[in-house]
DSSP file (Angstrom, degrees, kcal/mol; ACC not computed):
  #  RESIDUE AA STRUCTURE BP1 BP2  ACC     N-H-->O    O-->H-N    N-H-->O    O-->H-N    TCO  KAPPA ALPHA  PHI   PSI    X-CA   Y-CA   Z-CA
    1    1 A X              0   0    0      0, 0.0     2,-0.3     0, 0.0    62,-0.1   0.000 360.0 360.0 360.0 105.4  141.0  -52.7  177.9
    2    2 A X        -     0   0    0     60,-0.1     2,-1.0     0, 0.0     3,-0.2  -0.582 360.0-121.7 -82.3 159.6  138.2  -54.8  176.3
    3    3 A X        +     0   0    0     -2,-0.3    59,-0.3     1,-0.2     3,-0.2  -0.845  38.2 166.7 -85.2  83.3  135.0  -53.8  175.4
    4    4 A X  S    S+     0   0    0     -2,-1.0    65,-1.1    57,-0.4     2,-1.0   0.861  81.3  44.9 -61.0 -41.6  132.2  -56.6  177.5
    5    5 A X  B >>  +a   69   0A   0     56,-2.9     3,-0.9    -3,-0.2     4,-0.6  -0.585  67.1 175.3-131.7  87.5  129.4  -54.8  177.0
    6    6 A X  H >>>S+     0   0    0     -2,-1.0     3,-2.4    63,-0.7     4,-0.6   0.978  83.8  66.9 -56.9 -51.6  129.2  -53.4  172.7
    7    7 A X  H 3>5S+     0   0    0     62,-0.6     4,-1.6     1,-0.3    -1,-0.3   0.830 107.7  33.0 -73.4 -27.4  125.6  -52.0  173.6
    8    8 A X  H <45S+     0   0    0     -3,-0.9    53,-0.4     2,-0.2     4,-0.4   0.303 112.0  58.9-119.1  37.1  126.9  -49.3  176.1
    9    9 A X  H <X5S+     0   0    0     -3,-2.4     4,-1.2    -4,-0.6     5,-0.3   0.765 116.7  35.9 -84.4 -88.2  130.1  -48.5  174.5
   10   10 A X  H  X5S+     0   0    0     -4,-0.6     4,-0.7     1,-0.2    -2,-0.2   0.524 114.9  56.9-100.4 -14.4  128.2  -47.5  171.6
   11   11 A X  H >X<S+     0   0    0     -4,-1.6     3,-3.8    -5,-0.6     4,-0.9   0.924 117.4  40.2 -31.4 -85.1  124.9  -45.9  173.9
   12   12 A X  H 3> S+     0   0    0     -4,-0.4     4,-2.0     1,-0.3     3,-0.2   0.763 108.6  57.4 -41.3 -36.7  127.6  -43.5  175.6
   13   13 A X  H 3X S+     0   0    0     -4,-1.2     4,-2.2     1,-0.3    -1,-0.3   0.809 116.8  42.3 -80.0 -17.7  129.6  -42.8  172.1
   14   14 A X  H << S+     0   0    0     -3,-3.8    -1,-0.3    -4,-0.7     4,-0.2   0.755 107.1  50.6 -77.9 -18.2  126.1  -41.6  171.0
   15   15 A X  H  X S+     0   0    0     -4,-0.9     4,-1.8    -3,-0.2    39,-0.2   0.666 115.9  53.5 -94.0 -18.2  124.8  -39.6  174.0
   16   16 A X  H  X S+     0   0    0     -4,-2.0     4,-2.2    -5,-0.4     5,-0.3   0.934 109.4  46.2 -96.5 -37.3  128.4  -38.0  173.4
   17   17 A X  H  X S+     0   0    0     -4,-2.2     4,-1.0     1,-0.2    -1,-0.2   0.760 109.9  50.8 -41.0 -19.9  127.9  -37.3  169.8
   18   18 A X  H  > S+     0   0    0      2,-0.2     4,-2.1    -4,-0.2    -2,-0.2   0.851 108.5  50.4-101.0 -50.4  125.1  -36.0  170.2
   19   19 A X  H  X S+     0   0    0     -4,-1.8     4,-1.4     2,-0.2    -2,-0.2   0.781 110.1  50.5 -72.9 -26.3  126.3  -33.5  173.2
   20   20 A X  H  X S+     0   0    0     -4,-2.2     4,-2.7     2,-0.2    -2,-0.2   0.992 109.0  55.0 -92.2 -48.8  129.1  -32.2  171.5
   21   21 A X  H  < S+     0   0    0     -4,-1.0     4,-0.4    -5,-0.3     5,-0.3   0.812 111.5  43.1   9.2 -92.9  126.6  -31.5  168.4
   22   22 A X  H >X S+     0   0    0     -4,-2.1     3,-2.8     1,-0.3     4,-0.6   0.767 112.9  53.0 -55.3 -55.2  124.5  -29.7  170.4
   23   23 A X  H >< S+     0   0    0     -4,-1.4     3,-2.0    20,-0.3    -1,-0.3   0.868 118.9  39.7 -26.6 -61.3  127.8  -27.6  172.4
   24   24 A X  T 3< S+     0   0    0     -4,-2.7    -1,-0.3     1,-0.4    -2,-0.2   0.216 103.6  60.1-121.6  53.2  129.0  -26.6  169.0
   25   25 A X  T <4 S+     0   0    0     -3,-2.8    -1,-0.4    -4,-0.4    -2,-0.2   0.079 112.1  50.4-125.6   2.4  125.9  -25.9  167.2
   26   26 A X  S << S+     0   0    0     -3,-2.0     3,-0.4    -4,-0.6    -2,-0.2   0.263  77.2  91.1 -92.0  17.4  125.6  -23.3  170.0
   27   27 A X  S    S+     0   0    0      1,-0.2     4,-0.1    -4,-0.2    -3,-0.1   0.594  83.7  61.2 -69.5 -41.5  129.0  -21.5  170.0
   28   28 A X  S    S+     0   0    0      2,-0.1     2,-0.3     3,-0.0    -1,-0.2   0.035  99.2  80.5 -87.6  26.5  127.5  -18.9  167.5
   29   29 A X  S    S-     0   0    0     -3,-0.4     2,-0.4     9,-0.1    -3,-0.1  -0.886  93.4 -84.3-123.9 162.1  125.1  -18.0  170.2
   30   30 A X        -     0   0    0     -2,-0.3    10,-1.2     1,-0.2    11,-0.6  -0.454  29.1-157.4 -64.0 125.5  125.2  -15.9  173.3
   31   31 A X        +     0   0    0     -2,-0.4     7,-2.2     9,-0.2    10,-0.7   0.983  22.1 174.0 -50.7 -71.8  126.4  -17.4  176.2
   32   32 A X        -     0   0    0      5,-0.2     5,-0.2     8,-0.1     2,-0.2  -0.134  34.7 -85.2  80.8 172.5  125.0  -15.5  179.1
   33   33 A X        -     0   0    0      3,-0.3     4,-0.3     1,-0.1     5,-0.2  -0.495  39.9 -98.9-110.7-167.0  125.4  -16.3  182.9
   34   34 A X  S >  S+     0   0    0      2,-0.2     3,-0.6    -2,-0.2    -1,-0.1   0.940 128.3  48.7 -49.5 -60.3  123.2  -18.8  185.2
   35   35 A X  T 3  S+     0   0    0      1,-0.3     2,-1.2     2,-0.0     0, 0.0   0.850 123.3  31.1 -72.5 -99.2  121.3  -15.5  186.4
   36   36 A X  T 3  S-     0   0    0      1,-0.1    -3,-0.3     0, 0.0    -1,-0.3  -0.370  87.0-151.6 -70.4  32.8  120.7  -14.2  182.8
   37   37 A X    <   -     0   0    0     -2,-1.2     2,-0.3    -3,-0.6    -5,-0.2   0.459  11.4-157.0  -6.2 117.9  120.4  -17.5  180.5
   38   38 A X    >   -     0   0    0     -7,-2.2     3,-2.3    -5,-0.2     4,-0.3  -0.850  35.6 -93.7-107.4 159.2  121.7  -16.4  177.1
   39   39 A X  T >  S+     0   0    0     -2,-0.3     3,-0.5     1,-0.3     4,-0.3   0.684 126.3  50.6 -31.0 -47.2  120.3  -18.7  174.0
   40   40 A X  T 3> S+     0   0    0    -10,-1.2     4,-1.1     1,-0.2    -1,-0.3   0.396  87.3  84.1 -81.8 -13.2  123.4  -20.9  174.1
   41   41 A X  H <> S+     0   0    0     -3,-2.3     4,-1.8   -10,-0.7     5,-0.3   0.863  94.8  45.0 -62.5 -35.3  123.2  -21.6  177.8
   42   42 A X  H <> S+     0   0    0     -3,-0.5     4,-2.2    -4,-0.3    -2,-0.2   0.921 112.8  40.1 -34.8 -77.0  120.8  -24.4  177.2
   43   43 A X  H  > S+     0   0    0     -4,-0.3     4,-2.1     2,-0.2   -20,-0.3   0.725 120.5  51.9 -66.9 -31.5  122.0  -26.4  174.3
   44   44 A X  H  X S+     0   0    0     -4,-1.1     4,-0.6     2,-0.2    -1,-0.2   0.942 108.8  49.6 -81.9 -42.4  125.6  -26.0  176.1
   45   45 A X  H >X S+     0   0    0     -4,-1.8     4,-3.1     2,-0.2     3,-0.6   0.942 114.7  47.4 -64.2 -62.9  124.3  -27.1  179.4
   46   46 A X  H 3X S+     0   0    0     -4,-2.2     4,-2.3    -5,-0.3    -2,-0.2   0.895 102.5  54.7 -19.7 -81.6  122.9  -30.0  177.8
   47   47 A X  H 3X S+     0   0    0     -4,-2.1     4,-0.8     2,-0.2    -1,-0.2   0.506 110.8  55.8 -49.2 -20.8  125.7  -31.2  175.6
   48   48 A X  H XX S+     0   0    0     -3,-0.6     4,-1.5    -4,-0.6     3,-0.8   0.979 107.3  43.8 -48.7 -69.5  127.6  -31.3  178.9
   49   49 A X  H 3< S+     0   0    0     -4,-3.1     4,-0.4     1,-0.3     3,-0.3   0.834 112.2  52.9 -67.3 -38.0  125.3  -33.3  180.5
   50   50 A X  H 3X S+     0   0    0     -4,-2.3     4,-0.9    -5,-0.4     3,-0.5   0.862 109.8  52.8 -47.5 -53.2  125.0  -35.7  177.3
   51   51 A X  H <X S+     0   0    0     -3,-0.8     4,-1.4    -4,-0.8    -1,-0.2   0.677 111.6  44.9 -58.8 -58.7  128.8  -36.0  177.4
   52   52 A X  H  < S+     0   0    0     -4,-1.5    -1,-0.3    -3,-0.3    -2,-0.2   0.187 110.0  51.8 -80.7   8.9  129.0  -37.0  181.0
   53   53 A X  H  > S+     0   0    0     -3,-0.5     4,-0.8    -4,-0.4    -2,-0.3   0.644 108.6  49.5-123.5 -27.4  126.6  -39.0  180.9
   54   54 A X  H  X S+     0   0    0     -4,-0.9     4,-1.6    -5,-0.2    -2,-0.2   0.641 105.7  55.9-118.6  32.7  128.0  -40.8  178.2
   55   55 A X  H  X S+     0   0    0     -4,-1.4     4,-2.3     2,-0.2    -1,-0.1   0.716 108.9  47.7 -49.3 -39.8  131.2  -41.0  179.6
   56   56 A X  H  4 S+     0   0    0      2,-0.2    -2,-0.2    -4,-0.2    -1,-0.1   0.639 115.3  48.7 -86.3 -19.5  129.6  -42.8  182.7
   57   57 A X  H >X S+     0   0    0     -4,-0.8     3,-2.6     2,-0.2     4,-1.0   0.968 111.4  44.2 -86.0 -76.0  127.6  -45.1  180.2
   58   58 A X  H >X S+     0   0    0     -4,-1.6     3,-1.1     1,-0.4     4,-0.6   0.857 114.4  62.8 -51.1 -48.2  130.7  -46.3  177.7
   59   59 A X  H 3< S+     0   0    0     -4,-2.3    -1,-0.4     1,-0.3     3,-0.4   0.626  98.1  49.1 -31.3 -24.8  132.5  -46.8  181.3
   60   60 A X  H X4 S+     0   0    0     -3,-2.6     3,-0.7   -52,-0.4    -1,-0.3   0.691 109.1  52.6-121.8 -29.4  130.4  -49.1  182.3
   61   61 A X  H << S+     0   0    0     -3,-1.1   -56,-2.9    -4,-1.0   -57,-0.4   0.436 105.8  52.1 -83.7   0.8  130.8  -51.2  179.0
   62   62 A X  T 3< S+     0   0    0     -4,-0.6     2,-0.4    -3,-0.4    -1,-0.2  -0.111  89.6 115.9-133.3  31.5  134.3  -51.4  179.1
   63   63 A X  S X  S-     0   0    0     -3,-0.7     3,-1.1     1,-0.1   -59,-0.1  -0.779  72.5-120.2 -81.3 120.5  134.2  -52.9  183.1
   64   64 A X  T 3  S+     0   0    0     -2,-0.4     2,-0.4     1,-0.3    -1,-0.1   0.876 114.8  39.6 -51.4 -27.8  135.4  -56.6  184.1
   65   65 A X  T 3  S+     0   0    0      2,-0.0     2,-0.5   -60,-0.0    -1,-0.3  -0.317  80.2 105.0-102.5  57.2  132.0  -57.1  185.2
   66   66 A X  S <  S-     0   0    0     -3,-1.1     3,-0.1    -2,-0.4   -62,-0.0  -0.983  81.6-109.1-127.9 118.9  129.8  -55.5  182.8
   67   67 A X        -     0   0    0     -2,-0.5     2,-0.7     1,-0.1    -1,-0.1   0.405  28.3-104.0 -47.7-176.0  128.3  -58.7  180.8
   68   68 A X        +     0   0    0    -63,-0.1     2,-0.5   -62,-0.0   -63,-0.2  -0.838  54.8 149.0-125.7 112.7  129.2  -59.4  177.6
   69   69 A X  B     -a    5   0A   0    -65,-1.1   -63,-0.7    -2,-0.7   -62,-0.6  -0.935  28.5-150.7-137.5 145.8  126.5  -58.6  175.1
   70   70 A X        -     0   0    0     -2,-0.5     2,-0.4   -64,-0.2   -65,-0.0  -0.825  31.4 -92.5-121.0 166.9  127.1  -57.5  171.5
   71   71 A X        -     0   0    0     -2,-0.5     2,-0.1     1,-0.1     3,-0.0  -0.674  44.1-135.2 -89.9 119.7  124.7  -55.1  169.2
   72   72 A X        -     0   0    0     -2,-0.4     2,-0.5     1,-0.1    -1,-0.1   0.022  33.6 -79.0 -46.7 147.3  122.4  -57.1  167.3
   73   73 A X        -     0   0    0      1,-0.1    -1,-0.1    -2,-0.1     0, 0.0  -0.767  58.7 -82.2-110.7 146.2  121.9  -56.5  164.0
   74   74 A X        -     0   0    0     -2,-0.5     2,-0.6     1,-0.2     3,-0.1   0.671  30.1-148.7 -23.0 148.0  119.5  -53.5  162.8
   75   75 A X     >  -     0   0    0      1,-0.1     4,-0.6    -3,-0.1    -1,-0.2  -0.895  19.8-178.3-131.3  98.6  115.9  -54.1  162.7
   76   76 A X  H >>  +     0   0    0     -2,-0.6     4,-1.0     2,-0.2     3,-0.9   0.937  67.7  60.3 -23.3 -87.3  114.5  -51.9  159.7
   77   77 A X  H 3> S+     0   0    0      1,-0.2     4,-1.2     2,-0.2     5,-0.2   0.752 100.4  45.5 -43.1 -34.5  111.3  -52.5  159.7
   78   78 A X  H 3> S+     0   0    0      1,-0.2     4,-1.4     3,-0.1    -1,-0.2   0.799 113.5  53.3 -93.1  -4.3  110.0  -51.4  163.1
   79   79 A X  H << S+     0   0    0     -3,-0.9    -1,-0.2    -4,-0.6    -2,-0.2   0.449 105.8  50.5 -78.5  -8.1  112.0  -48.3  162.7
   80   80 A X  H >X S+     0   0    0     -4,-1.0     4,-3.0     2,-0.1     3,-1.0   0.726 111.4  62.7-105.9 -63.9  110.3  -47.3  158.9
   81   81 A X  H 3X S+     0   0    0     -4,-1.2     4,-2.1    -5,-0.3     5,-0.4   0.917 107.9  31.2 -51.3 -49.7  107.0  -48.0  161.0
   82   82 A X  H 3X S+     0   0    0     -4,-1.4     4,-1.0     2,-0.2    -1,-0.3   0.813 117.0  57.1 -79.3  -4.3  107.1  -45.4  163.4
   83   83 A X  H <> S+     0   0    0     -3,-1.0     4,-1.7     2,-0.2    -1,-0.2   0.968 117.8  39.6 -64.6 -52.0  109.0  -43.2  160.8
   84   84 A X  H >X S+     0   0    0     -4,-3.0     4,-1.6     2,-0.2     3,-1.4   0.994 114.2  50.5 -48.4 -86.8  105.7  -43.9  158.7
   85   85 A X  H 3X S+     0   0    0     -4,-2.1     4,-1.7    -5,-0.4    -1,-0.2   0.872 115.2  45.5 -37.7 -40.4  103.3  -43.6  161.7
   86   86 A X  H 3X S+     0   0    0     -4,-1.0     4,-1.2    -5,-0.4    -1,-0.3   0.894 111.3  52.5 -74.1 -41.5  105.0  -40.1  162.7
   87   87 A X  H <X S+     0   0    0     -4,-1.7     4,-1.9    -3,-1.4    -1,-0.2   0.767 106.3  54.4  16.1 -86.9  104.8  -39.2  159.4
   88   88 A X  H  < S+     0   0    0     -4,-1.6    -2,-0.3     1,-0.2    -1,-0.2   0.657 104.5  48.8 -23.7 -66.8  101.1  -40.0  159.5
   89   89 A X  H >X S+     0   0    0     -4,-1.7     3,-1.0     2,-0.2     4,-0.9   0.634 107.6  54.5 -87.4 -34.6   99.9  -37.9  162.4
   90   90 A X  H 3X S+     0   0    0     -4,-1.2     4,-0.7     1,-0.3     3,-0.3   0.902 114.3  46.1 -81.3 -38.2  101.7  -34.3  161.2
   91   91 A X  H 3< S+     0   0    0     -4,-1.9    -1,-0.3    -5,-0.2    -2,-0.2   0.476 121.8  34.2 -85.9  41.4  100.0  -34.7  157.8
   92   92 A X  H <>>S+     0   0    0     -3,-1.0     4,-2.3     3,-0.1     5,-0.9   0.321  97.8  77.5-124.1   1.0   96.8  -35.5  159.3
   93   93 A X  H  X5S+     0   0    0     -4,-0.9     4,-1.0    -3,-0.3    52,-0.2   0.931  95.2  49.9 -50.7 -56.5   96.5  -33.5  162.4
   94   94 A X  H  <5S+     0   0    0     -4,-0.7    51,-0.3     1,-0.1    -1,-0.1   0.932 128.2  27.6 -83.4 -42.8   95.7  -30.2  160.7
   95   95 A X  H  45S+     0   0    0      1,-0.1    54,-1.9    53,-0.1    -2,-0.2   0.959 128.0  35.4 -49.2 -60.2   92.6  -32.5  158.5
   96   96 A X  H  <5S-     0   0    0     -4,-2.3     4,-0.3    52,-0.2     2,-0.3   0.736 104.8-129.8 -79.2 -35.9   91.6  -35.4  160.7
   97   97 A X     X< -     0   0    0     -4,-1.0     4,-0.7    -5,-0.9     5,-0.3  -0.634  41.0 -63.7 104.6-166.6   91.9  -33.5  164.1
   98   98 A X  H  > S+     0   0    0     47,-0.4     4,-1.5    -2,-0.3     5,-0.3   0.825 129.8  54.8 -94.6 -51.3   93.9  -35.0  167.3
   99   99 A X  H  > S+     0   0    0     47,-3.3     4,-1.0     1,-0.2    -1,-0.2   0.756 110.0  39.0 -75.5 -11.0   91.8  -37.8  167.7
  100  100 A X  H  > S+     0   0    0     46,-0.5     4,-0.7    -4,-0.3    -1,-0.2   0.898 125.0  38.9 -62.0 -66.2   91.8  -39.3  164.5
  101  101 A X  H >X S+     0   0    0     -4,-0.7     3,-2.1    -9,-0.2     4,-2.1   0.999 113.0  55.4 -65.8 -66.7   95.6  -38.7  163.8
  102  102 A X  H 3X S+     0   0    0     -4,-1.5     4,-1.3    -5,-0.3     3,-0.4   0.910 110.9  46.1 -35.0 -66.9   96.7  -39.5  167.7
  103  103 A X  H 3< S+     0   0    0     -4,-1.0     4,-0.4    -5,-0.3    -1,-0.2   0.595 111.7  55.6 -56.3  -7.0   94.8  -43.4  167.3
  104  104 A X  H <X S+     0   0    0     -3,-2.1     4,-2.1    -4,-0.7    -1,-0.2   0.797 109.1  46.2 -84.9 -46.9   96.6  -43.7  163.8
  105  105 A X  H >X S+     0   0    0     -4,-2.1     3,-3.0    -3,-0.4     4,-1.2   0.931 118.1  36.7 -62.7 -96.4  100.1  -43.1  165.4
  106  106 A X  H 3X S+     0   0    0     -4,-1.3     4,-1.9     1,-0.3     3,-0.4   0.638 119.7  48.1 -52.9 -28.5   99.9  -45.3  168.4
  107  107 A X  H 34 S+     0   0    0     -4,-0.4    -1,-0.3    -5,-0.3    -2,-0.2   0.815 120.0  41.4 -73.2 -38.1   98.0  -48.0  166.6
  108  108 A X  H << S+     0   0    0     -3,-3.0     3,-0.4    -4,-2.1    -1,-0.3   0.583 116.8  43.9 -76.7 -24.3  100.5  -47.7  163.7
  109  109 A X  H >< S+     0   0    0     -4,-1.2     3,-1.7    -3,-0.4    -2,-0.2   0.769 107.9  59.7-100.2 -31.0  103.7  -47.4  165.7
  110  110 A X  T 3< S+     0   0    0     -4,-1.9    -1,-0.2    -5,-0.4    11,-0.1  -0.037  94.0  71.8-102.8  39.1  102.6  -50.3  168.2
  111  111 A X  T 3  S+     0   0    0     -3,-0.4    -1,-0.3   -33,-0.1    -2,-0.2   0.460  88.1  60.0 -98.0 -31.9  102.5  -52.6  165.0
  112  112 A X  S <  S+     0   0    0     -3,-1.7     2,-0.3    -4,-0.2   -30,-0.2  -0.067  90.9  87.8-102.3  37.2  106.2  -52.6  164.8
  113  113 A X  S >  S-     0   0    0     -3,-0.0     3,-1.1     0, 0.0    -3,-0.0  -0.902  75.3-135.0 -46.8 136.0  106.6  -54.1  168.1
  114  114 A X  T 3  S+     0   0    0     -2,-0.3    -4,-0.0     1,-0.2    -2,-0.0   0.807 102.4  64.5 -54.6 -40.4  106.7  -57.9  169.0
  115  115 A X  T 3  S+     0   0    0      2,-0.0    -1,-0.2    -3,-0.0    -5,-0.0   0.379  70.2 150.0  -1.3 -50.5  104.5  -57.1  171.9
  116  116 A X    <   +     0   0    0     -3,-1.1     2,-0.4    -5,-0.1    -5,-0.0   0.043  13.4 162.7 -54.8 105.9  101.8  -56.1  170.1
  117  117 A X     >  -     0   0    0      1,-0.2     4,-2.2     2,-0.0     5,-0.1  -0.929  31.8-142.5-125.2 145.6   98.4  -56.6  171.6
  118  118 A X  H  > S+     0   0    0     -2,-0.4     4,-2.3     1,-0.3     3,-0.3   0.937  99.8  51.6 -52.7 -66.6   95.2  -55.0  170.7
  119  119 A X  H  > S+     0   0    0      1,-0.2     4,-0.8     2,-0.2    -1,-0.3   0.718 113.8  49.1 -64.0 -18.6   93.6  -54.6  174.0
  120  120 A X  H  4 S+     0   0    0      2,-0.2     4,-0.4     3,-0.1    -2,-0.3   0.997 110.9  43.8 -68.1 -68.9   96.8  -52.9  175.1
  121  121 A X  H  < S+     0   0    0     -4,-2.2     4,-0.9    -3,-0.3     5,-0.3   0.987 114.1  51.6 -50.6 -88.1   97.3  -50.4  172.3
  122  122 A X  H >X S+     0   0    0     -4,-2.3     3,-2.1     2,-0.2     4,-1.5   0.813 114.0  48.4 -40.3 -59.1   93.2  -49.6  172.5
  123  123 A X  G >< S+     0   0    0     -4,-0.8     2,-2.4     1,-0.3     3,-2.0   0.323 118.4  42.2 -36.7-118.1   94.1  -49.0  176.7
  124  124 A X  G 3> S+     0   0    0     -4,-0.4     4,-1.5     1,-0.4    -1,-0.3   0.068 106.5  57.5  87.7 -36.6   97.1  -46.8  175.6
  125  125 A X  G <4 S+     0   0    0     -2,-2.4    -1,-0.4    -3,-2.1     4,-0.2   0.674 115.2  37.3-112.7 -25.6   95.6  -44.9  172.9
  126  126 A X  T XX S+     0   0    0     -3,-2.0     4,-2.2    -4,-1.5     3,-1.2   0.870 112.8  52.3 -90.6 -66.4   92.9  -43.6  175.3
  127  127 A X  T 34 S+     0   0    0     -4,-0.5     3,-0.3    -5,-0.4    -2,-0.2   0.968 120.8  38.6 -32.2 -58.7   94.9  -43.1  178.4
  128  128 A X  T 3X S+     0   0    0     -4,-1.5     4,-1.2     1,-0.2    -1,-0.2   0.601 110.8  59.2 -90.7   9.3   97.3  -41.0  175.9
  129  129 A X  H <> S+     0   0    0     -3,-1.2     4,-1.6    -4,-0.2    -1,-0.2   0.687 108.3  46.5 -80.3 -39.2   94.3  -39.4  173.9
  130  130 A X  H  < S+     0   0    0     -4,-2.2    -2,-0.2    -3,-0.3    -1,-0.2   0.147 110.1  51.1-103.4  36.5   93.0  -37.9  177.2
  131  131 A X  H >> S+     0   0    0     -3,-0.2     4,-1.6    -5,-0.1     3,-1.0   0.463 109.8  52.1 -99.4 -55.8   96.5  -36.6  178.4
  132  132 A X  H >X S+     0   0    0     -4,-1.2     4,-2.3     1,-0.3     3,-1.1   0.856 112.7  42.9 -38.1 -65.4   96.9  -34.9  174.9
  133  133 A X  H 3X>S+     0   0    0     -4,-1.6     5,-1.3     1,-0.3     4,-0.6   0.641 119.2  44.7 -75.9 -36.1   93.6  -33.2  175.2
  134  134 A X  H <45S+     0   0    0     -3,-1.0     5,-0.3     3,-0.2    -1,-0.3   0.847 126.1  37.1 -86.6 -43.9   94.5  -32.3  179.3
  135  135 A X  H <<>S+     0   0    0     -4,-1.6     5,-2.9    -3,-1.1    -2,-0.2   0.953 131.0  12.7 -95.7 -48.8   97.9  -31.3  178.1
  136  136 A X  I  <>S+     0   0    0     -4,-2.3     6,-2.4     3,-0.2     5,-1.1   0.867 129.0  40.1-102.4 -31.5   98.1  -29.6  174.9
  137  137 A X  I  <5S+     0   0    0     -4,-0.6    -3,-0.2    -5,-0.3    -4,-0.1   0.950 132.0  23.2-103.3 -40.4   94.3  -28.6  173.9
  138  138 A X  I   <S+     0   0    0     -5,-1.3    -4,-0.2     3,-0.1    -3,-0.2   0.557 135.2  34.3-108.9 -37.8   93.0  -27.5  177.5
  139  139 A X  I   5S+     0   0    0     -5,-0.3    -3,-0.2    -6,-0.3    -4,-0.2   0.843 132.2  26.1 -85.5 -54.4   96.6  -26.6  179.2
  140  140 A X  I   <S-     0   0    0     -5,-2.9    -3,-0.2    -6,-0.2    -4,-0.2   0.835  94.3-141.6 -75.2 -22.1   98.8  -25.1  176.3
  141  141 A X      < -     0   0    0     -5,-1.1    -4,-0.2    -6,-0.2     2,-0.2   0.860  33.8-176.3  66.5  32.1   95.4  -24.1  174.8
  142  142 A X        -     0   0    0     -6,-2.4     2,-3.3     1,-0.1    -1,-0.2  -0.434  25.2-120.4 -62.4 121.8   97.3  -25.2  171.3
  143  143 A X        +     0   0    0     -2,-0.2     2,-0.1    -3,-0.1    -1,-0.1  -0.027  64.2 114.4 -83.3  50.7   95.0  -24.6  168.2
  144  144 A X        -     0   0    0     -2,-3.3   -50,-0.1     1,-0.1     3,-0.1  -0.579  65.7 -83.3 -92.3-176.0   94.5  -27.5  166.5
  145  145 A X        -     0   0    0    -51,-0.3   -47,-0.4   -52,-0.2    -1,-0.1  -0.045  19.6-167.4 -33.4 163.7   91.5  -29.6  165.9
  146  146 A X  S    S+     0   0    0    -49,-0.2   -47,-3.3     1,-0.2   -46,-0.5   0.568  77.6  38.4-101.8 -59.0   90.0  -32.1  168.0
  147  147 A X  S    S-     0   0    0    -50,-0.2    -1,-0.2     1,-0.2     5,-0.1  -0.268  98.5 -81.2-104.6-165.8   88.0  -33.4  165.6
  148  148 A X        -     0   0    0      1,-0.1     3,-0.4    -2,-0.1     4,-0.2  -0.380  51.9-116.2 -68.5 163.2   88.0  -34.3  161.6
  149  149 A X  S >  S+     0   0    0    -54,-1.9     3,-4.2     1,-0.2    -1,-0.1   0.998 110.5  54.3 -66.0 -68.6   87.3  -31.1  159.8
  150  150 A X  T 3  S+     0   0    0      1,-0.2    -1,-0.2   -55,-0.2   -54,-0.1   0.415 111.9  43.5 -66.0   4.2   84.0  -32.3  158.3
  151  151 A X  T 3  S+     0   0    0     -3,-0.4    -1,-0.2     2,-0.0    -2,-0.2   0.245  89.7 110.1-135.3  51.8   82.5  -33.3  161.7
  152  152 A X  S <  S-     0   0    0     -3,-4.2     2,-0.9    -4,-0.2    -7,-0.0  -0.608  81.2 -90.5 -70.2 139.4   83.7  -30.1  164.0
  153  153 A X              0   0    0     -2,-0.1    -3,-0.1     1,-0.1    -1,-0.1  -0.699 360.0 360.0  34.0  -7.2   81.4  -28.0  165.0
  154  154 A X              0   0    0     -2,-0.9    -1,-0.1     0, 0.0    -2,-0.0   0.092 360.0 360.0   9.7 360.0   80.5  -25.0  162.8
């Protein structure tokens, strides 16, 4: 058995870390049944599915036909930017308001891409500026700002 494909051996061996995590960080909880969903039915059903799924993933990397590609090595930097950008938007939500903080995140995060184009990000940052506002401020009715403190309203 060889490995062809290093990028979904080591996908699957994550989505399966990652499901038994969650399974037995919910062991101390109540199960419950289908009909009655106890806390731990969630997180357990979950971690299943993680598990199987990245059984069916690492499978697929250790196939005579699965191409042969190997994991690249780490790219720092665009990962510290969106750590930064994310970062960014919780402290400045509750000050600056959603729209401030929301166009600092994507603008910031779609810096650390190769991609990166202006008139793209500006599309992008308005398309997902009016789905925040439709989703969370006008559907969940969630109480933050909209806008910066100093020009809300009174």
């Amino acid at each position: 058995m060889k490995i062809r494909n290093h990028r979904d051996v080591v996908a699957g061996l994550m989505f399966i870390l990652f499901g038994v995590i969650f399974m037995v960080a919910s062991r101390s909880y109540n199960m419950g049944t289908a009909a009655k969903m106890g806390p731990a039915y969630f997180p357990t059903v979950l971690g299943g599915l993680l598990v199987f799924l990245g059984l069916l993933i690492s499978a697929g990397g250790i196939q005579a036909k699965a191409p042969e590609l190997r994991i690249e090595a780490f790219q720092w930097k665009p990962i510290t930017t969106i750590l930064v950008s994310v970062a960014l938007f919780a402290a400045l939500l509750p000050k600056m308001g959603l729209v401030v903080s929301l166009v600092l995140l994507i603008f910031i995060s779609s810096v650390a891409s190769h991609e990166f184009k202006l008139r793209d990000t500006a599309l992008a940052s308005v398309v997902l500026l009016a789905l925040s506002w439709v989703v969370f401020v006008k559907g969940l009715e969630l109480q933050f700002p909209l806008l910066p403190l100093f020009l809300a309203p009174r």
